[in-house]
C-alpha positions as CSV (number, residue, x, y, z in Angstrom):
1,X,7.0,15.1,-36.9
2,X,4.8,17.5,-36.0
3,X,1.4,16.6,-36.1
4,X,-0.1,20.0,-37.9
5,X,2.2,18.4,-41.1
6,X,0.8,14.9,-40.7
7,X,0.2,13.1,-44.3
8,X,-1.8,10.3,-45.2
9,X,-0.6,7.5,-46.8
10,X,-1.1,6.8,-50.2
11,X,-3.3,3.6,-49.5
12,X,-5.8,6.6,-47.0
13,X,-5.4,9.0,-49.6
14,X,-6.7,6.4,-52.2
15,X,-9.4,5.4,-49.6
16,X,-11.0,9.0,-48.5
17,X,-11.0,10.1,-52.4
18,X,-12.9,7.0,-53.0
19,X,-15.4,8.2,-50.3
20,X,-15.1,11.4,-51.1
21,X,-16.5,10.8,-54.7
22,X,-19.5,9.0,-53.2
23,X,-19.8,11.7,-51.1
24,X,-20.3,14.1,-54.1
25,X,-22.3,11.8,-55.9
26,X,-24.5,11.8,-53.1
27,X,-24.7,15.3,-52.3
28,X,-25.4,15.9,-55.9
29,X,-28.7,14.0,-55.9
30,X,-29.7,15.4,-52.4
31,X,-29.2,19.2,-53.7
32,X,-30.9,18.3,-57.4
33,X,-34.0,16.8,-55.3
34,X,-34.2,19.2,-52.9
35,X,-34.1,22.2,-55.7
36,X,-37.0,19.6,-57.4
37,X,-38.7,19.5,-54.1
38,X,-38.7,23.1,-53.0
39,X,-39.9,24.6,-57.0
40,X,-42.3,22.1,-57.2
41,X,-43.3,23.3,-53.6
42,X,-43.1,27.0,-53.8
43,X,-45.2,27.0,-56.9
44,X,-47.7,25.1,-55.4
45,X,-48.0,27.5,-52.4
46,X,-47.5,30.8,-54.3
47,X,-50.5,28.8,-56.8
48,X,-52.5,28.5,-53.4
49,X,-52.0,31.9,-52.1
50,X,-53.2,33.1,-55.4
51,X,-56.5,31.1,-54.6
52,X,-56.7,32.4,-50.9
53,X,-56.1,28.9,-49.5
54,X,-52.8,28.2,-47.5
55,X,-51.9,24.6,-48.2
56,X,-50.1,23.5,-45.1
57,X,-49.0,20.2,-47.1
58,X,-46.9,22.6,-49.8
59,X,-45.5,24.3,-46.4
60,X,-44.7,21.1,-45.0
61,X,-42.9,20.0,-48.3
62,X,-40.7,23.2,-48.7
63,X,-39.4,22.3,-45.1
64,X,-38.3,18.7,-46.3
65,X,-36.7,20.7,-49.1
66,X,-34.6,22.9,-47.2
67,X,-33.3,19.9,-45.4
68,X,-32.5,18.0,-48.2
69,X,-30.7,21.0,-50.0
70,X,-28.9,21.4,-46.4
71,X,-27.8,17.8,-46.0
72,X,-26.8,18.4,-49.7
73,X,-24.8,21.7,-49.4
74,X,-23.1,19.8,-46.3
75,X,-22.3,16.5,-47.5
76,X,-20.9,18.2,-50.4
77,X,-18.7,20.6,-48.5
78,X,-17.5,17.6,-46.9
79,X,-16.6,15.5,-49.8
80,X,-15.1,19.2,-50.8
81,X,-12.4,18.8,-47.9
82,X,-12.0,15.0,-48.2
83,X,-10.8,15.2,-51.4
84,X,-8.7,17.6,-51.2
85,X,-7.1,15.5,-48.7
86,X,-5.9,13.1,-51.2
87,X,-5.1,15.3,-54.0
88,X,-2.9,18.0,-51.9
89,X,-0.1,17.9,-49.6
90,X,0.6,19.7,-46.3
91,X,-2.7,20.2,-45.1
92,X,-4.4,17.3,-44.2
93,X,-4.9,17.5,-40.8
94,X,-6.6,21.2,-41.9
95,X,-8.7,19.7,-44.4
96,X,-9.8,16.9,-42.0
97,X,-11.3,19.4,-39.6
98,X,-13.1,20.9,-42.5
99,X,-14.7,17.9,-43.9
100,X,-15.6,17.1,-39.9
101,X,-16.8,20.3,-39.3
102,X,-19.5,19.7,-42.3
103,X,-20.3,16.6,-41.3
104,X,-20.7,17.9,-37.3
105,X,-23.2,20.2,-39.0
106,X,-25.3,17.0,-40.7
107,X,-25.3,15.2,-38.2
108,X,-26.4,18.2,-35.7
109,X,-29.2,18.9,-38.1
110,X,-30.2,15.2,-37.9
111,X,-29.8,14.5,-34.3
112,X,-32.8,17.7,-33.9
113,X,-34.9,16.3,-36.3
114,X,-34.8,12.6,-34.7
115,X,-35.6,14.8,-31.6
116,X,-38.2,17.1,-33.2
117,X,-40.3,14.0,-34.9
118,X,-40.4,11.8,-31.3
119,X,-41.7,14.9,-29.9
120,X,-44.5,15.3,-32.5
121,X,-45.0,11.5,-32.8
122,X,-45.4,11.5,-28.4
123,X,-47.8,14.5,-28.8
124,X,-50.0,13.2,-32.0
125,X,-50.4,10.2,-29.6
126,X,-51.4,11.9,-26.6
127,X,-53.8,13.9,-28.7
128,X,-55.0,10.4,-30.2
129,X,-55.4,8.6,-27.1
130,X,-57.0,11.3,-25.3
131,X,-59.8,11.1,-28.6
132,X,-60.2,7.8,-28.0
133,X,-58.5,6.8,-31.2
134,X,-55.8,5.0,-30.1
């Protein structure tokens, strides 16, 4: 068998579309609050800009909902390819690398961000220390 026409079973199949419809489910929620975040945001800093006073808080906000709306769009794409894993035939192994590929993506964006906030959190404390604070 080669392994480009590898299928799942139909006990796998049954298992991925059962995480695959969390997976949507879950990416639905991340995408509608995310779009809730980033209105809610951008009318609050187009509202401030209006008033001649940059609120760095609405900035900050529209940044945690681009990543929701990413880790939505990506999660989604994912539970895209996972399903169709269990509802087609003859590209599985395909599909796979699709739904990994997304999920390489989340996790990439994740991994940074873990990255990015120790960095902030070792240089807020350096700044703290250094004011006597800490």
């Amino acid at each position: 068998m080669e392994a480009s026409k590898y299928e799942f079973s139909e006990a796998e199949n049954r298992t991925i579309a059962t995480l695959a419809s969390r997976m949507k489910w879950v990416g639905f929620f991340l995408l509608v609050i995310g779009g809730i975040i980033g209105t809610a945001s951008a009318v609050f800093l187009v509202k401030s800009l209006l008033e001649s006073a940059l609120e760095l808080f609405a900035l900050i906000f529209l940044l945690f909902a681009v990543v929701f709306l990413l880790v939505g769009i990506w999660t989604s794409s994912a539970a895209k390819s996972f399903s169709l894993i269990a509802a087609t035939s003859g590209s599985d192994l395909g599909n796979l690398m699709n739904a990994l590929t997304s999920l390489l993506k989340l996790y990439y964006l994740q991994f940074w961000l873990i990255i990015d906030s120790l960095i902030v959190a070792a240089i807020v404390s350096l700044i703290l220390y250094n004011m006597n604070l800490l």
